[in-house]
Chimera marker file (.cmm) of the C-alpha trace (Angstrom):
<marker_set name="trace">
<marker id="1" x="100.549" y="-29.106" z="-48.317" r="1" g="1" b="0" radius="0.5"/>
<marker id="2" x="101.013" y="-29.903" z="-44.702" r="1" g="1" b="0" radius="0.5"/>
<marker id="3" x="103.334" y="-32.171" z="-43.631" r="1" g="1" b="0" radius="0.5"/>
<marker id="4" x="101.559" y="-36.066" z="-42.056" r="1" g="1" b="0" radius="0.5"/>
<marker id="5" x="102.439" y="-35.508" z="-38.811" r="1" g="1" b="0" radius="0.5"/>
<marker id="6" x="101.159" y="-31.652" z="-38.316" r="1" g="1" b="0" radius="0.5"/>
<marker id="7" x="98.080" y="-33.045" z="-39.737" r="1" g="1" b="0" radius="0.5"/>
<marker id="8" x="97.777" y="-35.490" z="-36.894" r="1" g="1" b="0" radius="0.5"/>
<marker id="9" x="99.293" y="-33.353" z="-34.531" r="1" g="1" b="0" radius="0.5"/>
<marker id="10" x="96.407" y="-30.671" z="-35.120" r="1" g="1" b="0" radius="0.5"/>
<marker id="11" x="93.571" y="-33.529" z="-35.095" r="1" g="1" b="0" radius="0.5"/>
<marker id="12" x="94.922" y="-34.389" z="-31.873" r="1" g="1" b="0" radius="0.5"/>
<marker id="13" x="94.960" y="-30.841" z="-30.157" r="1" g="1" b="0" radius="0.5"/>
<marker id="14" x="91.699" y="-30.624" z="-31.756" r="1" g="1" b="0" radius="0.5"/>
<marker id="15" x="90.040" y="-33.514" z="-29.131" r="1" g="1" b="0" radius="0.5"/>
<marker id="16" x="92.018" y="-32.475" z="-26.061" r="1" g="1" b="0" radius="0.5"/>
<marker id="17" x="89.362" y="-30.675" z="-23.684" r="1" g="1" b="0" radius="0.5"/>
<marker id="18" x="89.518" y="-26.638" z="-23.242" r="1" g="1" b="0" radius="0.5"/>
<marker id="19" x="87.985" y="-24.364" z="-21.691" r="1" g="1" b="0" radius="0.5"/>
<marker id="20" x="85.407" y="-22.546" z="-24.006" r="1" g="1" b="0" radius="0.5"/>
<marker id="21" x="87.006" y="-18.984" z="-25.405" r="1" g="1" b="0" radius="0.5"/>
<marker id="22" x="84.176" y="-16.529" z="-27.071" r="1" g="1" b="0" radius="0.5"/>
<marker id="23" x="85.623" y="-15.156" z="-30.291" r="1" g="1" b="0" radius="0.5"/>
<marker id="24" x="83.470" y="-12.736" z="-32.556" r="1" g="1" b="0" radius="0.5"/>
<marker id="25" x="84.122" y="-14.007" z="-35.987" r="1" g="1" b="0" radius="0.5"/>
<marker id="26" x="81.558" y="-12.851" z="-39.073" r="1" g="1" b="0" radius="0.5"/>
<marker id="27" x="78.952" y="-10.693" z="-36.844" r="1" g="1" b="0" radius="0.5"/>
<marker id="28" x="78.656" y="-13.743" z="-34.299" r="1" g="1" b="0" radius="0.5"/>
<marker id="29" x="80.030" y="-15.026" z="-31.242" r="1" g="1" b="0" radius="0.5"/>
<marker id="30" x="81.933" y="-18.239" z="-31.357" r="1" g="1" b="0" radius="0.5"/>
<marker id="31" x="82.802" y="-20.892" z="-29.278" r="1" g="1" b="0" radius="0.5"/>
<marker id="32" x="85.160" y="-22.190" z="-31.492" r="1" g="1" b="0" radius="0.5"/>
<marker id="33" x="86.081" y="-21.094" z="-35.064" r="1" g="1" b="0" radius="0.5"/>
<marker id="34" x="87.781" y="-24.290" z="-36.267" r="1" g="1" b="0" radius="0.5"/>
<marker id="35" x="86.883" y="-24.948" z="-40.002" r="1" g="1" b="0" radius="0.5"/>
<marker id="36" x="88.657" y="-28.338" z="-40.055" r="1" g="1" b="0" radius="0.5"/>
<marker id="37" x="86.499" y="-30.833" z="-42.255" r="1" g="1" b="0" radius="0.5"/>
<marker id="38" x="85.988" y="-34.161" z="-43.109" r="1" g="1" b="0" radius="0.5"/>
<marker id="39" x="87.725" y="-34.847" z="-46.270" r="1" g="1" b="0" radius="0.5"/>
<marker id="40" x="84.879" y="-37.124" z="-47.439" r="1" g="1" b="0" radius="0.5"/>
<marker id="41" x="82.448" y="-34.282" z="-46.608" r="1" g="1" b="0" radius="0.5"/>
<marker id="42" x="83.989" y="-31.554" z="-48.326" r="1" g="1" b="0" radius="0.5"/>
<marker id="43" x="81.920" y="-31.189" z="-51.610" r="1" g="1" b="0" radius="0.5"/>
<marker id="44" x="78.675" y="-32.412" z="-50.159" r="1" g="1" b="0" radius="0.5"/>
<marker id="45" x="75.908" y="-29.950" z="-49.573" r="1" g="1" b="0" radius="0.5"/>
<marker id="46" x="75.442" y="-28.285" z="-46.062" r="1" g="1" b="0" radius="0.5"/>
<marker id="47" x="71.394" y="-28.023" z="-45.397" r="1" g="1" b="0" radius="0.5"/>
<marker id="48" x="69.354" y="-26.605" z="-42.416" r="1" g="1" b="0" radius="0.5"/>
<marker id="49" x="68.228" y="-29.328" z="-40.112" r="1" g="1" b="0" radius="0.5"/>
<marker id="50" x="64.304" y="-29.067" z="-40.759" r="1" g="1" b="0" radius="0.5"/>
<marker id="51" x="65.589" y="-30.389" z="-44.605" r="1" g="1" b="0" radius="0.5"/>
<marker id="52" x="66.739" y="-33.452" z="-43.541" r="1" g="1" b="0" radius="0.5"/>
<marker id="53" x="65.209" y="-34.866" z="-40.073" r="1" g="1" b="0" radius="0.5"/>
<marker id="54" x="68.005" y="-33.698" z="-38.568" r="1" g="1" b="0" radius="0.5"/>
<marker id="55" x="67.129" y="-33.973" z="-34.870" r="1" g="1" b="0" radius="0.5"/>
<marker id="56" x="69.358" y="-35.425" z="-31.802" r="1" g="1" b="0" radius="0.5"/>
<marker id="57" x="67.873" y="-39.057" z="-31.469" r="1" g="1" b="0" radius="0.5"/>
<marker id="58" x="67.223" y="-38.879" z="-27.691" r="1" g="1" b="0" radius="0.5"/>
<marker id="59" x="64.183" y="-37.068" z="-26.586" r="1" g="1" b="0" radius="0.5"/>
<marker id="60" x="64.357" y="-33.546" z="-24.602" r="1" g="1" b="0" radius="0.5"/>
<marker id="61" x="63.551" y="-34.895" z="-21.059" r="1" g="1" b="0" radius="0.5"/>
<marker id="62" x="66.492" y="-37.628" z="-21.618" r="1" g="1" b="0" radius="0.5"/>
<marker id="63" x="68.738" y="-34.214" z="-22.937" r="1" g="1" b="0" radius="0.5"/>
<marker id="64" x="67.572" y="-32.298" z="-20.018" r="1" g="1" b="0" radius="0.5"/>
<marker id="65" x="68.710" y="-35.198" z="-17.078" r="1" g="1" b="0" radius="0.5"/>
<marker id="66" x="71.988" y="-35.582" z="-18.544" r="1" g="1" b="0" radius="0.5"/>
<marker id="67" x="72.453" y="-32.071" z="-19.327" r="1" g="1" b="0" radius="0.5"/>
<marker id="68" x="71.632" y="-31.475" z="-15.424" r="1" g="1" b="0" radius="0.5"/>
<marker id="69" x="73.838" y="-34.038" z="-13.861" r="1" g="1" b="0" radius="0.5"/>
<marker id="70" x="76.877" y="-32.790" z="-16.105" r="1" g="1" b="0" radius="0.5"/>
<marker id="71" x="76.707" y="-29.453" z="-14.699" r="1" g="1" b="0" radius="0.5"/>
<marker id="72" x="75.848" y="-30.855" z="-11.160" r="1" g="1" b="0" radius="0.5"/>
<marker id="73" x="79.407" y="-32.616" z="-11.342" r="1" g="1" b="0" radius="0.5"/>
<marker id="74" x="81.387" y="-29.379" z="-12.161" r="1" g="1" b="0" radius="0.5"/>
<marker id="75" x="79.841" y="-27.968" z="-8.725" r="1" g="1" b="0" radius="0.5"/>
<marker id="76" x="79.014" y="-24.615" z="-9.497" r="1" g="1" b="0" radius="0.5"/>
<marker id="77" x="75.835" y="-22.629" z="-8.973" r="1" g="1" b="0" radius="0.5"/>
<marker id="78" x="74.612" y="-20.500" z="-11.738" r="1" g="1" b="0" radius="0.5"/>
<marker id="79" x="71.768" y="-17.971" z="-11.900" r="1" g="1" b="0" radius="0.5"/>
<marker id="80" x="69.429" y="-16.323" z="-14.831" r="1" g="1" b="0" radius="0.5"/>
<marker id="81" x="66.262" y="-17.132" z="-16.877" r="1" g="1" b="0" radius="0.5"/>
<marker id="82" x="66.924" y="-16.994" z="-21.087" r="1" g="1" b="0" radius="0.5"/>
<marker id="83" x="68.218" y="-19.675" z="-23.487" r="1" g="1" b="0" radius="0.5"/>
<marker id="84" x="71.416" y="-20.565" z="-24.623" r="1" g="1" b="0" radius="0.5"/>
<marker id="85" x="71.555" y="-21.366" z="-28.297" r="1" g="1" b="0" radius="0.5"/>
<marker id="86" x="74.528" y="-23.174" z="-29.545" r="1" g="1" b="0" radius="0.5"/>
<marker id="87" x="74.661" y="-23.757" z="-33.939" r="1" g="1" b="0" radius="0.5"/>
<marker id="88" x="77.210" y="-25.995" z="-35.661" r="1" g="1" b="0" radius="0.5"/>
<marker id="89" x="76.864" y="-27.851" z="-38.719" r="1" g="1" b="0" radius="0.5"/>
<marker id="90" x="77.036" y="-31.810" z="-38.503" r="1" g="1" b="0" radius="0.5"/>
<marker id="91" x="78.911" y="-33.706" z="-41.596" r="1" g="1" b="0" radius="0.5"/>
<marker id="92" x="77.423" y="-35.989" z="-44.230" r="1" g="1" b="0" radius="0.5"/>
<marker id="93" x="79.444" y="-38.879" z="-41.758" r="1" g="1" b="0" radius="0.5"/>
<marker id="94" x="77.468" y="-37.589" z="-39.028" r="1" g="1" b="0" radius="0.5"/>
<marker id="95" x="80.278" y="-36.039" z="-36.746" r="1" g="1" b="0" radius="0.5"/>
<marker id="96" x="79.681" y="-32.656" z="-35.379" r="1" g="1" b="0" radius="0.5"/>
<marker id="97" x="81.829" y="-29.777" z="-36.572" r="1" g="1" b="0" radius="0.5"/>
<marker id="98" x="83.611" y="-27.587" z="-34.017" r="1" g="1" b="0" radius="0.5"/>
<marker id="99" x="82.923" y="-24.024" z="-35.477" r="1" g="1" b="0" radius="0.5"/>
<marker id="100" x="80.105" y="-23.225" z="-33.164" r="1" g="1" b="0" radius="0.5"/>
<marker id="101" x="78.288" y="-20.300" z="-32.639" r="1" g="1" b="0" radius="0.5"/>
<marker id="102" x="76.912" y="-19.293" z="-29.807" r="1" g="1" b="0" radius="0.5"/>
<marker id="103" x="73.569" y="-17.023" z="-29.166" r="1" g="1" b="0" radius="0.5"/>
<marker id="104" x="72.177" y="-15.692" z="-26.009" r="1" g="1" b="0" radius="0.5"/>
<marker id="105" x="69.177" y="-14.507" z="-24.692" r="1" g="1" b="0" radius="0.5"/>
<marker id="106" x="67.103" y="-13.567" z="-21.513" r="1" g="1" b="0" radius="0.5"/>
<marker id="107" x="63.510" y="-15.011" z="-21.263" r="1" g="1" b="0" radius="0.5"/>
<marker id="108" x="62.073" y="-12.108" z="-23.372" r="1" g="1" b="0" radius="0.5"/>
<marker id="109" x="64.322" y="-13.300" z="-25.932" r="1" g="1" b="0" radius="0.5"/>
<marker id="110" x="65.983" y="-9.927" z="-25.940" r="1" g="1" b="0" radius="0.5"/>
<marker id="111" x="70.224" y="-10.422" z="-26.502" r="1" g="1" b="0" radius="0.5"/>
<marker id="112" x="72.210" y="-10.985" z="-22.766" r="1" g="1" b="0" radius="0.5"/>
<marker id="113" x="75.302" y="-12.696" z="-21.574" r="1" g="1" b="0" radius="0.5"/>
<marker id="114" x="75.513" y="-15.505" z="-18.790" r="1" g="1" b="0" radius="0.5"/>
<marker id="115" x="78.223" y="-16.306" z="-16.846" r="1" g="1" b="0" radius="0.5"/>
<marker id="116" x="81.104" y="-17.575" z="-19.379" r="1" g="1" b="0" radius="0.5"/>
<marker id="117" x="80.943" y="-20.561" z="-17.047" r="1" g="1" b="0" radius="0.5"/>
<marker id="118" x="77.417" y="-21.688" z="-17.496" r="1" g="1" b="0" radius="0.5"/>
<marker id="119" x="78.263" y="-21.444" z="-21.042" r="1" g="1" b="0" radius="0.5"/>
<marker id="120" x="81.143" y="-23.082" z="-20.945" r="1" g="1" b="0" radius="0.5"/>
<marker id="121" x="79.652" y="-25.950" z="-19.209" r="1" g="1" b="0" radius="0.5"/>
<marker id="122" x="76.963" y="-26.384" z="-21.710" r="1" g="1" b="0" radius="0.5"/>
<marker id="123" x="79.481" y="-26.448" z="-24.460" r="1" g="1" b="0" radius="0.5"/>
<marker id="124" x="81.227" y="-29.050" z="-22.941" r="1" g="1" b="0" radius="0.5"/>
<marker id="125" x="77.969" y="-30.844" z="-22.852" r="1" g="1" b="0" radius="0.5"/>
<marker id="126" x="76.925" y="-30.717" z="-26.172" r="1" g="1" b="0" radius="0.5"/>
<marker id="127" x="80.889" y="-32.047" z="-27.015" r="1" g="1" b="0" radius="0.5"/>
<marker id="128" x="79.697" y="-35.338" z="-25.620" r="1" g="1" b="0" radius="0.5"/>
<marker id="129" x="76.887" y="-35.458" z="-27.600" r="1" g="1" b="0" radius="0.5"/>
<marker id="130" x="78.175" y="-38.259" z="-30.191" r="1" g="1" b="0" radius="0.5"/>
<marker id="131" x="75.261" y="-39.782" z="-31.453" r="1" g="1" b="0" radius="0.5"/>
<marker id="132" x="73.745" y="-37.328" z="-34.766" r="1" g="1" b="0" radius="0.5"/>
<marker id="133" x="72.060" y="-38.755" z="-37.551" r="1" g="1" b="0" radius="0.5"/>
<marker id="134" x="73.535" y="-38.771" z="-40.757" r="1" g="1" b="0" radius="0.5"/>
<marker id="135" x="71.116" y="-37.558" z="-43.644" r="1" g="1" b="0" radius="0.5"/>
<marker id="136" x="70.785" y="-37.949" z="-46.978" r="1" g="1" b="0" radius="0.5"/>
<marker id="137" x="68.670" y="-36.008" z="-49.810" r="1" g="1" b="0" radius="0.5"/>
<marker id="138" x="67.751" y="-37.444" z="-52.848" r="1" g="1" b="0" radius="0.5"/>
<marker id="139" x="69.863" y="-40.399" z="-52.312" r="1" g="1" b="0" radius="0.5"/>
<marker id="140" x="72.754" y="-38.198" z="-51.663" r="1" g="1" b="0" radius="0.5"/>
<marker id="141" x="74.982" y="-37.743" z="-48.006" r="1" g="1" b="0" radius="0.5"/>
<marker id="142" x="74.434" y="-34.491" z="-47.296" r="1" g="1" b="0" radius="0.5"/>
<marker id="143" x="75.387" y="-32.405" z="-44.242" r="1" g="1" b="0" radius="0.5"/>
<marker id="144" x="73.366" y="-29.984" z="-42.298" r="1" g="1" b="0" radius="0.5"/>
<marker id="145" x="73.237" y="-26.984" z="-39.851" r="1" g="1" b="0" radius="0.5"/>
<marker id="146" x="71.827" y="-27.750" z="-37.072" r="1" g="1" b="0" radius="0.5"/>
<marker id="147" x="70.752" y="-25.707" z="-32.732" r="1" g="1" b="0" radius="0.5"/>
<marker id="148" x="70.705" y="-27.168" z="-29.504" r="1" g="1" b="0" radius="0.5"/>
<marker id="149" x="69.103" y="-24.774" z="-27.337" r="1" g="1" b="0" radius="0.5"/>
<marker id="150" x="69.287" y="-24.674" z="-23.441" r="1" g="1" b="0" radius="0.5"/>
<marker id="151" x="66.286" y="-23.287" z="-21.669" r="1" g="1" b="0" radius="0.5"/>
<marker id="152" x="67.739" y="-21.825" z="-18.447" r="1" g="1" b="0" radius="0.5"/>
<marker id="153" x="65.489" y="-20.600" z="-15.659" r="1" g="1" b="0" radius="0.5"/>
<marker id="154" x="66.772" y="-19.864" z="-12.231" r="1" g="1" b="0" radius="0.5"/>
<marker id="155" x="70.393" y="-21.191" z="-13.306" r="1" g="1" b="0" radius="0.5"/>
<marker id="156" x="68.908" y="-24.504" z="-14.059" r="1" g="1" b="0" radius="0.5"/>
<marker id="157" x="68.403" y="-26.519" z="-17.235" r="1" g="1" b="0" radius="0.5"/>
<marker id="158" x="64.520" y="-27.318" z="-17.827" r="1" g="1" b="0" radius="0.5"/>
<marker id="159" x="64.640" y="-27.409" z="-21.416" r="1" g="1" b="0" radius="0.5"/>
<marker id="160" x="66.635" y="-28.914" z="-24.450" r="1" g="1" b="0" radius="0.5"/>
<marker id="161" x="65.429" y="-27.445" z="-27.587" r="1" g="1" b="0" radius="0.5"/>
<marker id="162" x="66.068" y="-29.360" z="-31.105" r="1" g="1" b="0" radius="0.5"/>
<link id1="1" id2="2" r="1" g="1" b="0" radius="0.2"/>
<link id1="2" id2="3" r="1" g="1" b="0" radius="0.2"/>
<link id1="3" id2="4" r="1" g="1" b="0" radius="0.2"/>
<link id1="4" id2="5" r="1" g="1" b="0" radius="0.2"/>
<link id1="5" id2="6" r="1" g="1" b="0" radius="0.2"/>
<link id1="6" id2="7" r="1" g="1" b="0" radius="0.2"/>
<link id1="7" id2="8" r="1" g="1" b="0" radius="0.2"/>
<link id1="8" id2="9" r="1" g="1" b="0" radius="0.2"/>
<link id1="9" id2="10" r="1" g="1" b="0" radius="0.2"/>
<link id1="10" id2="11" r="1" g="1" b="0" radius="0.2"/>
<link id1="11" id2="12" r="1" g="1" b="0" radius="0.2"/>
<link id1="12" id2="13" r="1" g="1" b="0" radius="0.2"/>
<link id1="13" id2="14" r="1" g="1" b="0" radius="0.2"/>
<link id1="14" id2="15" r="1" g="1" b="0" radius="0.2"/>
<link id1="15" id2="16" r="1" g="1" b="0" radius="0.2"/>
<link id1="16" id2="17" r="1" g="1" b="0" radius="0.2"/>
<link id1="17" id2="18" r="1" g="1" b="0" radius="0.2"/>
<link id1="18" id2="19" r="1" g="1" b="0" radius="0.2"/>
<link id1="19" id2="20" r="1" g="1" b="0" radius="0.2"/>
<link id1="20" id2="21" r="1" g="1" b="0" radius="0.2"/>
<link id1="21" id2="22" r="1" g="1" b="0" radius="0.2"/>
<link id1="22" id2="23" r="1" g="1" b="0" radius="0.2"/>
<link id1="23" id2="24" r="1" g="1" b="0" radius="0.2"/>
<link id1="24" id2="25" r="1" g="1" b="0" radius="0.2"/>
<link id1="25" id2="26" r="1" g="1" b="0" radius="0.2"/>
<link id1="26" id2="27" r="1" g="1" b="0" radius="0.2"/>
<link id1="27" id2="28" r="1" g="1" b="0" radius="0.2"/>
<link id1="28" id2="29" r="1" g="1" b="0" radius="0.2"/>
<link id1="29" id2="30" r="1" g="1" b="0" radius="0.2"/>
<link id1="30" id2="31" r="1" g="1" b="0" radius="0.2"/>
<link id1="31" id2="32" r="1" g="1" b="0" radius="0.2"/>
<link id1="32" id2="33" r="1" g="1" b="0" radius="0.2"/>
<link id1="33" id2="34" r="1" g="1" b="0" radius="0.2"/>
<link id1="34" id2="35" r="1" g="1" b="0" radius="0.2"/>
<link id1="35" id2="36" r="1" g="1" b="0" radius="0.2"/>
<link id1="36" id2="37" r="1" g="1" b="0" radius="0.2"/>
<link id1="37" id2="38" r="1" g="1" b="0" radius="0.2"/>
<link id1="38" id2="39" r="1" g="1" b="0" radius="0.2"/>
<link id1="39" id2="40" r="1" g="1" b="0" radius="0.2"/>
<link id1="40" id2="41" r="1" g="1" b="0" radius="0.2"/>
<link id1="41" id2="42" r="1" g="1" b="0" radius="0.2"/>
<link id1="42" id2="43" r="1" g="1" b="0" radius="0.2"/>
<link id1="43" id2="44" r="1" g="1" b="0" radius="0.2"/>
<link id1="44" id2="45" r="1" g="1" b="0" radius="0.2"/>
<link id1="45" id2="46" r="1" g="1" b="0" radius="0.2"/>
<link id1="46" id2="47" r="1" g="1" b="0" radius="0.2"/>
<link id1="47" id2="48" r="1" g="1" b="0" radius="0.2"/>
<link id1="48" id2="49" r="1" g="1" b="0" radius="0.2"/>
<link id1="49" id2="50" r="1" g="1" b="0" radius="0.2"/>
<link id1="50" id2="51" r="1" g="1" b="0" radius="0.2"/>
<link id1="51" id2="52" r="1" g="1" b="0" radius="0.2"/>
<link id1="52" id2="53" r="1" g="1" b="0" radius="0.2"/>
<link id1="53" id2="54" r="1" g="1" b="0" radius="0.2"/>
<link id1="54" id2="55" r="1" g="1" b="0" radius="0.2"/>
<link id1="55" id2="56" r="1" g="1" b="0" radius="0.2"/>
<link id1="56" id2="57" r="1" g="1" b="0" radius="0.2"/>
<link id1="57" id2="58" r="1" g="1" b="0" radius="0.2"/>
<link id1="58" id2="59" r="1" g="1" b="0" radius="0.2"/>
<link id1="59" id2="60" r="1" g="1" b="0" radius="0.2"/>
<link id1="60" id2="61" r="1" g="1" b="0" radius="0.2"/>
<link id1="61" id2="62" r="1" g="1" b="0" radius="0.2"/>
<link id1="62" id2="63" r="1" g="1" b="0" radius="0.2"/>
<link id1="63" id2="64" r="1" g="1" b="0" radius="0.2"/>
<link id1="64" id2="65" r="1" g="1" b="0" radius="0.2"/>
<link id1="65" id2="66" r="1" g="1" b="0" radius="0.2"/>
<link id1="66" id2="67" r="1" g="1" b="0" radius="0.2"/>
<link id1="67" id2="68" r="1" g="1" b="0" radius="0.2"/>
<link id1="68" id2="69" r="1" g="1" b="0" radius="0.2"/>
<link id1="69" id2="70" r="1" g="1" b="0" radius="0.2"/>
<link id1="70" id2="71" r="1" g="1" b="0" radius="0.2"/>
<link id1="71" id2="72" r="1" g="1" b="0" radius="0.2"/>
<link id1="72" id2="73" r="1" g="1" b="0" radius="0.2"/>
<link id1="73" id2="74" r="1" g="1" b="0" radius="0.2"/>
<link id1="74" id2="75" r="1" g="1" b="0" radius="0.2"/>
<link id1="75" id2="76" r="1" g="1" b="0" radius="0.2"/>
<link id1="76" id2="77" r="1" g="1" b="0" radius="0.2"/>
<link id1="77" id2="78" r="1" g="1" b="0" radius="0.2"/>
<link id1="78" id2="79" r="1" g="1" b="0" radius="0.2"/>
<link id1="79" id2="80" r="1" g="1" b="0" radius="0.2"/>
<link id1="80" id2="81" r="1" g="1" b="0" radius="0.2"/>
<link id1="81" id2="82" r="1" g="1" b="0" radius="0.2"/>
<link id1="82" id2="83" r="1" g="1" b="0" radius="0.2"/>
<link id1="83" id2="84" r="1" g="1" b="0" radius="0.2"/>
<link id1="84" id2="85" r="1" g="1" b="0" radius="0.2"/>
<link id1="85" id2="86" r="1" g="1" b="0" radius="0.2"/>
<link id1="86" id2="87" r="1" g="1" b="0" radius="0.2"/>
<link id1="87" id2="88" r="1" g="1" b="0" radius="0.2"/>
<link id1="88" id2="89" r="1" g="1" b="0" radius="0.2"/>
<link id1="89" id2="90" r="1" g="1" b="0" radius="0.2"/>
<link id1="90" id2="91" r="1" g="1" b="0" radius="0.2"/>
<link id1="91" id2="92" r="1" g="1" b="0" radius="0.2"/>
<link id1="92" id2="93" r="1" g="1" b="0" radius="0.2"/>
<link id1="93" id2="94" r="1" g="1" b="0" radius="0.2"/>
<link id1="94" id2="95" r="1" g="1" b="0" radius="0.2"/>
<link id1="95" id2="96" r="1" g="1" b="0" radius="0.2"/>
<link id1="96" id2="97" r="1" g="1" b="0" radius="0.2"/>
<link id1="97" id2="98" r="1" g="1" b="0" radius="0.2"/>
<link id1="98" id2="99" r="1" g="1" b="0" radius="0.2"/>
<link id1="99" id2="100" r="1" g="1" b="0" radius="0.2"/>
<link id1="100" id2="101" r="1" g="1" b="0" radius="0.2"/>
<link id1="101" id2="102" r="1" g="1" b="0" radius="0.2"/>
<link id1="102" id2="103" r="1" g="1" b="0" radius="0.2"/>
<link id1="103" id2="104" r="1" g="1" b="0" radius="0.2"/>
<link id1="104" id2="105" r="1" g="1" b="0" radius="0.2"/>
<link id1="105" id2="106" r="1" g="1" b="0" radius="0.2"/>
<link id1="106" id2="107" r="1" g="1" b="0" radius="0.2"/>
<link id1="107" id2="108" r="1" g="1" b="0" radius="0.2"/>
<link id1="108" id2="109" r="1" g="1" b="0" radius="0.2"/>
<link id1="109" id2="110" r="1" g="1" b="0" radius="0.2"/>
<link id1="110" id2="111" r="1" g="1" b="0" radius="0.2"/>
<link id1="111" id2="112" r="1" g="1" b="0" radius="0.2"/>
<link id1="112" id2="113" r="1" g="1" b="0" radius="0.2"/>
<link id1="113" id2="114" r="1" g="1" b="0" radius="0.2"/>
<link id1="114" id2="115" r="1" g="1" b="0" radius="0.2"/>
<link id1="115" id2="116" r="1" g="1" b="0" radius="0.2"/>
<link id1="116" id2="117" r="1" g="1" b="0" radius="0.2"/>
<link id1="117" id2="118" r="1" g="1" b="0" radius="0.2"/>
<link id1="118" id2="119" r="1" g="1" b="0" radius="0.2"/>
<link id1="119" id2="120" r="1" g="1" b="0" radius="0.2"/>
<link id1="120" id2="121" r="1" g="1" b="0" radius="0.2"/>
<link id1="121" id2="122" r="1" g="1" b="0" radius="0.2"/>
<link id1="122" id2="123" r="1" g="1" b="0" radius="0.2"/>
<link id1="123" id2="124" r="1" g="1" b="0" radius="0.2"/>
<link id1="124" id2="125" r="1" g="1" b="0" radius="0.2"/>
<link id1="125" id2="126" r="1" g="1" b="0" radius="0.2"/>
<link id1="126" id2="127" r="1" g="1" b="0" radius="0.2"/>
<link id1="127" id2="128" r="1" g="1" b="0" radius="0.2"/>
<link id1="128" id2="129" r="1" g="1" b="0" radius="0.2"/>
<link id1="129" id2="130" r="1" g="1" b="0" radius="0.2"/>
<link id1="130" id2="131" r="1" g="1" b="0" radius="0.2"/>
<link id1="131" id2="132" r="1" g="1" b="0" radius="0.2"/>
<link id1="132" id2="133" r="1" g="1" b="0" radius="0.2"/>
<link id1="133" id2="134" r="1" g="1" b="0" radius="0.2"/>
<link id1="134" id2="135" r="1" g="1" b="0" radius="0.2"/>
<link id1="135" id2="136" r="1" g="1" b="0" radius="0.2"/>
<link id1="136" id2="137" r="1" g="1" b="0" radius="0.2"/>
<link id1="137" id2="138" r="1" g="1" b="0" radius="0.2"/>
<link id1="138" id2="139" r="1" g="1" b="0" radius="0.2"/>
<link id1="139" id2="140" r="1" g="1" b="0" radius="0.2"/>
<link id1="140" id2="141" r="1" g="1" b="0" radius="0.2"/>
<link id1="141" id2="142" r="1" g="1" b="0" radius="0.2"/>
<link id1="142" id2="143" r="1" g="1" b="0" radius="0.2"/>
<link id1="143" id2="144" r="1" g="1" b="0" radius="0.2"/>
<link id1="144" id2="145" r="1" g="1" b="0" radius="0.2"/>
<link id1="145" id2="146" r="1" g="1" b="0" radius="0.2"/>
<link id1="146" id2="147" r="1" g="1" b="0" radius="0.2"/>
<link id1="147" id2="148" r="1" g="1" b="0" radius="0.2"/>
<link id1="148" id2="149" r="1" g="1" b="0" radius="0.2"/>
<link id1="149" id2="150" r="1" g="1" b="0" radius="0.2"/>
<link id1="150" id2="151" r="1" g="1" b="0" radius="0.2"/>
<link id1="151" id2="152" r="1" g="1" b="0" radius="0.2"/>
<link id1="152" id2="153" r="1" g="1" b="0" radius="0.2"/>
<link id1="153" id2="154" r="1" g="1" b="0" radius="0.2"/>
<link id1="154" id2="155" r="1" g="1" b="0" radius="0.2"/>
<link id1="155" id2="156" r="1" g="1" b="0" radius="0.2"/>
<link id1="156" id2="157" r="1" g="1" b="0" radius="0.2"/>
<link id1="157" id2="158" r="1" g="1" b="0" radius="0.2"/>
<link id1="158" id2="159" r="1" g="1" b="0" radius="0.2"/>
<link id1="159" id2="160" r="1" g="1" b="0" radius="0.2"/>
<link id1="160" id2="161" r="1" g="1" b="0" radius="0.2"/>
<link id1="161" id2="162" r="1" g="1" b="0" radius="0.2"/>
</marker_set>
């Protein structure tokens, strides 16, 4: 059993901002590979999204304008045409989880690589995301696995994908 205070300690190096690292964990690529989980979560079910309404309440235009402006503030220019696929698992309390894995691809939907930037910057996006659904099945808090997906063409976000 870990002691109180390393508990906290880790919750609180878990919320300070870093830069994205890619880690290949279980045939995937990772953004992050914490397994940390809610307490109250821990025996509930973990469902795909499509099971349980599972959607980000703002629409995809509304994703897409924030989603632009954040990466206008970090000033960089990026290039490419593909999607950027990020998959995490949201608790029964409605809190994302921070293993994520991340998937790739060029418009032909055919495996690539953008610049670890661009990536990173979209990550750091969907970390400010803080409004999922909880969801229940048959009367029962459940979590579920859920995908934001970037549509990237010339560098730019024109897409958000639920």
């Amino acid at each position: 059993m870990k002691p109180p205070f390393l508990s906290c300690l880790l919750l609180l190096a878990a919320a300070l901002p870093t830069r994205a690292q890619y880690l290949s964990f279980h045939g995937g690529e990772y953004l992050d590979t914490t397994t940390t989980r809610n307490p109250a979560c821990a025996k509930t079910p973990t469902l795909p999204y499509f099971a349980v309404d599972g959607k980000y309440p703002r629409s995809s235009a509304t994703l897409v304008r924030e989603a632009t402006a954040f990466l206008e503030r970090g000033g960089h220019k990026f290039s490419g045409n593909g999607y950027v696929t990020f998959r995490f698992v949201i608790d029964c309390a409605g809190f994302r989880q921070p293993m994520t894995q991340v998937l790739q691809t060029d418009a032909n939907y055919i495996l690539t690589h953008f610049r670890p930037e661009l990536v990173s910057e979209l990550y750091a996006f969907l970390k400010t995301l803080k409004d999922w659904r909880t969801a229940t099945r048959n009367g029962y808090a459940v979590s579920y696995f859920t995908y934001l997906t970037f549509k990237i063409t010339d560098g730019k976000v024109v897409a958000v994908i639920p």
